[in-house]
C-alpha positions in Angstrom: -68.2 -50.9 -76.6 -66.4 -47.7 -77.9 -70.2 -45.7 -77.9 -70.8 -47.5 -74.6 -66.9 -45.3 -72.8 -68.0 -42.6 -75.3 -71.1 -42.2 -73.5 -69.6 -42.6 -69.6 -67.3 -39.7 -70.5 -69.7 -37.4 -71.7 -71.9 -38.1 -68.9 -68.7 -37.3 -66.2 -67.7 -34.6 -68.1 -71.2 -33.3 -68.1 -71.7 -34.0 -64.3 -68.1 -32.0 -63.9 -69.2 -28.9 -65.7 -72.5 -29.2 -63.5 -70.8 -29.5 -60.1 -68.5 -26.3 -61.5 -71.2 -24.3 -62.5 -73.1 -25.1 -58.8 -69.9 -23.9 -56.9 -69.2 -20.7 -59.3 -72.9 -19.8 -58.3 -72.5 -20.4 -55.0 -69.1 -18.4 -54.7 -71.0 -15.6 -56.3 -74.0 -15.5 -53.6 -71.5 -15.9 -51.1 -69.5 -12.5 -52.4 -72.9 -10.8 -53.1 -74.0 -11.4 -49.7 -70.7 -10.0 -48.3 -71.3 -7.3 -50.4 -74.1 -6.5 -48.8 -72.8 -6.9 -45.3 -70.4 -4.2 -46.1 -73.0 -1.9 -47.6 -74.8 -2.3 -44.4 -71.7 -1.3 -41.9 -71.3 1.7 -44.4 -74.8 3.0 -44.1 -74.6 2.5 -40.8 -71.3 4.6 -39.9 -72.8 6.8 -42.2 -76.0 7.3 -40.2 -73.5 7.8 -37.3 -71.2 10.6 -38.9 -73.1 12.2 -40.8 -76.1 15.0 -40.1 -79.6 14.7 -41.6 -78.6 17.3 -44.1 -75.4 15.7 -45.3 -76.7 12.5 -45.4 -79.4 13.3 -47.8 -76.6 15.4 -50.2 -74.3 12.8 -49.9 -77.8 10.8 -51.3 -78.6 13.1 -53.5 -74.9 12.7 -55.1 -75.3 9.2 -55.1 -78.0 9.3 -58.0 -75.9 11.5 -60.3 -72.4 10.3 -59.8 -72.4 7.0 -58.2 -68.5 6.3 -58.4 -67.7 10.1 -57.0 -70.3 9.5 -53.7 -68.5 6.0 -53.5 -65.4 7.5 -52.7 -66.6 10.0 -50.1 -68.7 7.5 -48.4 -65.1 5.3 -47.9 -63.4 8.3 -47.1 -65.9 9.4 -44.7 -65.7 5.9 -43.3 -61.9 5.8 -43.2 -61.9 9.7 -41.4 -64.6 8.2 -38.9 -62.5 5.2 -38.3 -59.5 6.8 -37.7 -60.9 8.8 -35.1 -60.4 12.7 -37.0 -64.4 12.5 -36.7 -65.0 14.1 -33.2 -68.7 15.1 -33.7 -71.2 14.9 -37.0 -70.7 15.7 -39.9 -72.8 19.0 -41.4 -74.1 19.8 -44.1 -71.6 22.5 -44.6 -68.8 20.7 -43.5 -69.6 18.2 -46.2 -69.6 20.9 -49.0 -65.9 21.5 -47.6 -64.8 18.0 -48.4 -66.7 17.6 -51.6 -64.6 20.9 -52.8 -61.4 19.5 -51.8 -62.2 16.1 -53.3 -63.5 17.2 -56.4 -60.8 17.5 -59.4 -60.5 20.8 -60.6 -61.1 21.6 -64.3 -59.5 23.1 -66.5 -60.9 25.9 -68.6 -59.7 25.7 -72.4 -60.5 29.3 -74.2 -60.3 29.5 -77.5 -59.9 32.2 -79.8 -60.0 32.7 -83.3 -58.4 35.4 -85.4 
């Protein structure tokens, strides 16, 4: 009798973790999938803001610092959306805001006596 309830509560709590597991997975398609939505609309506004020549910097900055070109494609977005983008974005006029968003460095010199 006692194996018998031992049994039916393993087999719940088993079906339980299952059902949990199935909905974790499906919550994580579910934010991948948005994820993807939003990459989309990005590369999209991109394609609208930005020249030829910027776009394929702005790629090219993307392979070596993936974070940094994160931030100027939302701040590109953000300028776009806001309506301070009148016409598109140069190649030039990119290096401009790369310069102002990049953090400047410091130069240590030392010297010994």
């Amino acid at each position: 009798m006692v194996d018998d309830e031992l049994a039916e509560l393993r087999r719940r709590k088993i079906e339980q973790m299952q059902r949990q597991a199935m909905s974790s997975q499906q919550g994580m398609e579910d934010e991948a999938a948005r994820q993807q939505q939003i990459d989309a609309q990005v590369r999209a506004a991109l394609m609208e803001i930005l020249e030829p020549e910027a776009r394929e910097r702005l790629n090219t900055i993307k392979l070596t610092r993936p974070d940094f070109a994160k931030a100027v494609e939302q701040q590109l977005v953000m300028l776009a959306q806001s309506g301070r983008v009148r016409q598109r974005i140069t190649d030039e006029q990119l290096k401009g805001l790369l310069t102002q968003l990049t953090p400047s460095k410091k130069e240590f010199r030392i010297t010994r006596k």
